[in-house]
N, C-alpha and C positions, 0 to 999 in steps of 0.2 A: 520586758526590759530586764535583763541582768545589772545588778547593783551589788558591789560589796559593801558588805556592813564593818566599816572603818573599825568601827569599837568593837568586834570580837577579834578581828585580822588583817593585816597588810597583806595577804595574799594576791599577787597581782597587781602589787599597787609597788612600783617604787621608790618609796618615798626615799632614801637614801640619796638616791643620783637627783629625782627635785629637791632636795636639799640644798644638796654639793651646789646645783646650780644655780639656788636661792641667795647660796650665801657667794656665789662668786659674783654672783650678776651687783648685789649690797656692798660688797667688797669694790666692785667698779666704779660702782658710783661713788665712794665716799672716800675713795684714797687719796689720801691728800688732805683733806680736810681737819681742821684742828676744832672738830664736835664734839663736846664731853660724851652727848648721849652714843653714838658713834662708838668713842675708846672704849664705854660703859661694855658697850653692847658683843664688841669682840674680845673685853677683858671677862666675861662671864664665860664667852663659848670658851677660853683658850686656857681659863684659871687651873692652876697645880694647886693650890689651896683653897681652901674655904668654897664656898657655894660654887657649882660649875653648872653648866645648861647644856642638856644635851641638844641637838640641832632641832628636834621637833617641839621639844617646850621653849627654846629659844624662840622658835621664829612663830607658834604660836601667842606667844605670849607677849611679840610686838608687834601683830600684822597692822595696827592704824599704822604706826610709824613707818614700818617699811611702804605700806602703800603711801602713806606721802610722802617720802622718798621718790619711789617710782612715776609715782604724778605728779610731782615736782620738774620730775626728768624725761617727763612724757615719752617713759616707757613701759609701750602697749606689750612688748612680750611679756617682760618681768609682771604685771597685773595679768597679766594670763597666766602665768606661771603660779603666782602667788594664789589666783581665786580656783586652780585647780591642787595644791596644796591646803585650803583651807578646805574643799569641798571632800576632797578623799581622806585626809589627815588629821586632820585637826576637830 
C-alpha cells in the first residue's frame, strides 16, 4: 500500500481544490442564515486585519462543526469529502 505521509508533503494530495470544495459546499449550506458561528467562521477566512485563517487551519480547526452542519443536512458527499480532508490533511 502506497501512503503519503501528510506531515512531510502534499505531494499528490490536492488539498487546495478539497478546500475550494469544502468551503463551497459550507458556503451552500449556510447562505442565508443569520449564525453568528457561521459570520465568525467566514469573517476569519476573509479578514484584511487581525487574525486571518488560511483554508487548511480553518477547516481543520472546526471539523465537529462543519460535520454537524453536514449531518444536519444529511450530506453524505460533503462527510465524504471532509473524512477524506481530515484523513490526507489534516
Amino acid at each position: 500500500m502506497n501512503t503519503v505521509d501528510r506531515y512531510r508533503s502534499f505531494k499528490g494530495i490536492d488539498f487546495d481544490g478539497q478546500a475550494a470544495r469544502m468551503i463551497a459546499r459550507i458556503e451552500a449550506h449556510t447562505q442565508g442564515q443569520n449564525d453568528p458561528f457561521w459570520a465568525y467562521f467566514f469573517q476569519r477566512r476573509n479578514a484584511t486585519e487581525g487574525m486571518r485563517y488560511d483554508d487548511q487551519l480553518l477547516l481543520s480547526s472546526f471539523v465537529n462543526q462543519i460535520r454537524e452542519l453536514l449531518e444536519a443536512r444529511h450530506d453524505e458527499t460533503g462527510l465524504a469529502w471532509l473524512d477524506q480532508l481530515e484523513t490526507e490533511c489534516f
